[in-house]
C-alpha positions as CSV (number, residue, x, y, z in Angstrom):
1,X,231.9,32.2,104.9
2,X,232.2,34.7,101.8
3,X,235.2,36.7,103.0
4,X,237.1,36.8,100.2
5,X,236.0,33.9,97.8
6,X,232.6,35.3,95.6
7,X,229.5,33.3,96.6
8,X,228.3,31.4,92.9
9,X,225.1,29.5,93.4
10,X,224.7,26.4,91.6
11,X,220.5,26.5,90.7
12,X,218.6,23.1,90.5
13,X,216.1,21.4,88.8
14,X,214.3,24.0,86.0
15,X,215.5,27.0,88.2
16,X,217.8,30.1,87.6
17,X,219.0,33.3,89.3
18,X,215.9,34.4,89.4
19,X,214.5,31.8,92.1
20,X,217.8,33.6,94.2
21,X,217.4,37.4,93.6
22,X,215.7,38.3,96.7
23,X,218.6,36.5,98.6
24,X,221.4,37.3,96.3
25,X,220.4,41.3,97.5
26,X,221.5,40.6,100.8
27,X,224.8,38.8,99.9
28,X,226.7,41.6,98.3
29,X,228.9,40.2,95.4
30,X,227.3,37.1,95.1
31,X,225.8,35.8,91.7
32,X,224.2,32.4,89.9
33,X,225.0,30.6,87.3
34,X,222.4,30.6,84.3
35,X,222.2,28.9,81.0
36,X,221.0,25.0,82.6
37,X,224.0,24.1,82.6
38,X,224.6,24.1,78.4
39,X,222.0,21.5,78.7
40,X,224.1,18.8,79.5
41,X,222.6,15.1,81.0
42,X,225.0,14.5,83.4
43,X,226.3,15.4,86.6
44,X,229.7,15.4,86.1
45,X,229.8,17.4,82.4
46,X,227.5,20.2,84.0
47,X,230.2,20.3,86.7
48,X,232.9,20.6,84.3
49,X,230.8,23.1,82.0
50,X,230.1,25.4,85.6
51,X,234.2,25.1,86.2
52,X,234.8,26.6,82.7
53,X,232.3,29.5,84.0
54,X,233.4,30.3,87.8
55,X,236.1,32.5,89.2
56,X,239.8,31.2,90.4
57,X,238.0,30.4,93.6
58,X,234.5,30.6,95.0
59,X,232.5,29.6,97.6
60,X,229.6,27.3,96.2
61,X,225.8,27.4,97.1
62,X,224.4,24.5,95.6
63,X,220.8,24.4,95.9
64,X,218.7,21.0,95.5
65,X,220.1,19.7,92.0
66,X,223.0,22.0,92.6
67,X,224.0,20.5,95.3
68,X,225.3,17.1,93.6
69,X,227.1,19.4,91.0
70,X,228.3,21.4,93.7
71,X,230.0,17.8,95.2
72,X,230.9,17.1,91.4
73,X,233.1,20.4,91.0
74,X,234.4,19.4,94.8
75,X,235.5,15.9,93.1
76,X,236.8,17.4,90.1
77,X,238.5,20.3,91.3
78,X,238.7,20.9,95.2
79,X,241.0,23.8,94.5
80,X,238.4,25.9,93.0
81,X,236.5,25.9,96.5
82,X,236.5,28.4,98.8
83,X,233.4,26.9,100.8
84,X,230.3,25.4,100.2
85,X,226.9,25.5,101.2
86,X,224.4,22.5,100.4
87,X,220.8,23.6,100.5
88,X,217.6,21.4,100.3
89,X,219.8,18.7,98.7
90,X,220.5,14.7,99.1
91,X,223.9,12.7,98.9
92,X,221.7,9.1,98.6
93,X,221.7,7.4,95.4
94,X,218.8,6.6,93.3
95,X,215.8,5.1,95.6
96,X,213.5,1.8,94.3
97,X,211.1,3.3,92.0
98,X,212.6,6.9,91.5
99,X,213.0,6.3,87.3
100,X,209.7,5.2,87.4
101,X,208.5,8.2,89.3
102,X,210.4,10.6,87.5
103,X,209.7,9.4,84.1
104,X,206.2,9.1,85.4
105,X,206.3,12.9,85.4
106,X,208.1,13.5,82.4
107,X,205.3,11.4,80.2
108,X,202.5,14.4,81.9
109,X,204.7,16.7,79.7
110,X,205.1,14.7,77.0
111,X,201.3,14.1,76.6
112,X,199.6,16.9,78.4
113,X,202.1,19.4,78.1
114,X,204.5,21.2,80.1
115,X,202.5,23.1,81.7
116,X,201.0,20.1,83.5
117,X,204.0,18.6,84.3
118,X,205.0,22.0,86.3
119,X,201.2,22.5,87.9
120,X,202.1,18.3,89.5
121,X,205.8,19.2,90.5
122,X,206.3,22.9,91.8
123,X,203.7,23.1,94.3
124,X,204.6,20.3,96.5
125,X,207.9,22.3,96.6
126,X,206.9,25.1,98.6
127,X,205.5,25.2,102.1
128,X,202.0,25.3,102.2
129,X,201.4,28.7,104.2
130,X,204.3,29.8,101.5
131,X,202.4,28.6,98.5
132,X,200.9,32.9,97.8
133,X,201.2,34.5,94.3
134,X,204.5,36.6,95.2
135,X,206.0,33.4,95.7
136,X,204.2,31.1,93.1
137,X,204.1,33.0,90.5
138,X,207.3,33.9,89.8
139,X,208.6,30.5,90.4
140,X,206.3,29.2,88.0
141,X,207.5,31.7,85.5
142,X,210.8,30.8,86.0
143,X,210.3,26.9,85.3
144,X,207.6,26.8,83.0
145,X,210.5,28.9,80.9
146,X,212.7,26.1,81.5
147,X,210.9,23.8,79.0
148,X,210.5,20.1,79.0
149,X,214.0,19.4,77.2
150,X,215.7,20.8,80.0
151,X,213.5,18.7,82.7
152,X,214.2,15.7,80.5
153,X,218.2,16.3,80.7
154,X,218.0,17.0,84.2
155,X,216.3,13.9,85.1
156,X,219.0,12.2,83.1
157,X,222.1,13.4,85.7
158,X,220.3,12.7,88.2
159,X,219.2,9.5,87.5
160,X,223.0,8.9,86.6
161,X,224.4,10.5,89.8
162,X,227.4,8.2,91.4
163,X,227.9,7.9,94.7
164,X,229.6,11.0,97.0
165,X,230.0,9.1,100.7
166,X,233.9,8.6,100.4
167,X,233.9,12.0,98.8
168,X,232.2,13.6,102.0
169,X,235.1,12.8,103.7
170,X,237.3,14.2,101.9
171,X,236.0,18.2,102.1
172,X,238.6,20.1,104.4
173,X,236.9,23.3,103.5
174,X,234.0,25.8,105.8
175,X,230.5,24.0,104.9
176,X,226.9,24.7,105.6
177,X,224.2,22.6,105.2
178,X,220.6,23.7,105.4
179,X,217.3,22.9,104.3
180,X,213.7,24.3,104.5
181,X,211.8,23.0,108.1
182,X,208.8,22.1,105.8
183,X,211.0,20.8,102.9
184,X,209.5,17.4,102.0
185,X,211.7,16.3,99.4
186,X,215.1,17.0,101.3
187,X,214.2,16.8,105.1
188,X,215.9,17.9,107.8
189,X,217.5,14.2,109.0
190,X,218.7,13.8,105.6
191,X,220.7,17.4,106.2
192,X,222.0,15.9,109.8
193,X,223.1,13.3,107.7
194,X,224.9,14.9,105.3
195,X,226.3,17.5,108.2
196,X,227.8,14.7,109.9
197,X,229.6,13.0,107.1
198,X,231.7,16.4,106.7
199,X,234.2,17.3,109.5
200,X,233.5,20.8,110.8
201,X,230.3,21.5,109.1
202,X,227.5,23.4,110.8
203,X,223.7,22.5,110.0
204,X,221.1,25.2,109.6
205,X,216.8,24.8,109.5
206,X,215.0,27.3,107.8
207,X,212.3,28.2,109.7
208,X,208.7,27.8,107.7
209,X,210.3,27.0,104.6
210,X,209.9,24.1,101.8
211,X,212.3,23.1,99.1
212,X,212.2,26.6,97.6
213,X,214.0,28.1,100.7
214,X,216.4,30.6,99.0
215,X,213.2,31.9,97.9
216,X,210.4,31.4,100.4
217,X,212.6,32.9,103.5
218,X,215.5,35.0,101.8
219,X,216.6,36.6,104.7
220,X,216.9,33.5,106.8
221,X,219.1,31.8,104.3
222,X,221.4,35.1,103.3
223,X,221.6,35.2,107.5
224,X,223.0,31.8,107.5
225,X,225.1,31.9,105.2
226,X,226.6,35.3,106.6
227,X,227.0,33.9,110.3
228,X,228.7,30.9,108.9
């Protein structure tokens, strides 16, 4: 799939390139995207802030979060894309209760502290045989740098996110979709799902992986992606 387009990854929620370095070393030429997205609070302005930043044509990896911006820069400029993997990611719009949840979450940082908020949300995103302190501890590193503003403005686009079914549809380019076999916030069937609303794409399960896949099985992923 990354003959000649450059592979950009598209991070998620309180991640960077560091949640992808172990992968990116098996995918020569391919880099992420840092900086939160300029700390916008909605989908479609960090889409439009990520266009400003990627080459004349890449092929996207959008993982969770970066997933729907990866479908926003596919709405905005389909032109720009070369391919496009989705990764532990969802196409449905916002479930009964999900502000609720989220802003449930948001108020631990608020009045506990950020450190809190991370402890409740990052475990639950790794498998549990993954859940070791190679794995953890970086990761944790990597959000708890993040900082509550950025959680807050994330929750915001996502919250906002419109609707991407007619734009499914619409992608003629290579796609991969793939998600952790453990990955309880972005199953498996939702990935079938969201395979077979795009003509031609291929589905992928990582094998003992959660939501952290590009980070729990590296290899697995970069192989996907390669045989694609």
């Amino acid at each position: 799939m990354i003959d000649g387009a450059p592979l950009v990854i598209l991070p998620g929620l309180m991640c960077d390139s560091r949640m992808f370095s172990s992968m990116m070393n098996l995918l020569p030429g391919a880099n992420a995207l840092d900086g939160y997205y300029g700390g916008h609070d909605r989908l479609d302005a960090m889409a439009a802030w990520a266009l400003d930043r990627l080459p004349a044509k890449a092929v996207l990896f959008g993982h969770s979060m970066g997933g729907r911006i990866a479908l926003e820069i596919v709405r905005q400029a389909p032109d720009r894309v070369a391919g496009l993997v989705l990764a532990d990611t969802g196409i449905h719009p916002r479930g009964e209760g999900e502000q609720e949840n989220r802003y449930r979450l948001r108020d631990v940082g608020r009045e506990q502290g950020f450190e809190a908020l991370v402890d409740l949300w990052l475990p639950p995103m790794v498998a549990p045989a993954n859940r070791t302190p190679d794995i953890m501890d970086p990761l944790r590193s990597m959000v708890l740098d993040a900082g509550q503003a950025v959680f807050e403005a994330q929750t915001e686009a996502l919250l906002h996110r419109c609707p991407v079914d007619e734009l499914l549809a619409r992608i003629d380019c290579p796609a991969l979709v793939m998600t952790g076999e453990h990955d309880a916030w972005s199953p498996p069937d939702q990935h079938a799902e969201i395979a077979a609303a795009i003509a031609g794409a291929r589905l992928r399960i990582i094998e003992g992986a959660g939501h952290m896949a590009p980070a729990e099985a590296p290899q697995a992923v970069a192989d996907a992606i390669l045989r694609t």
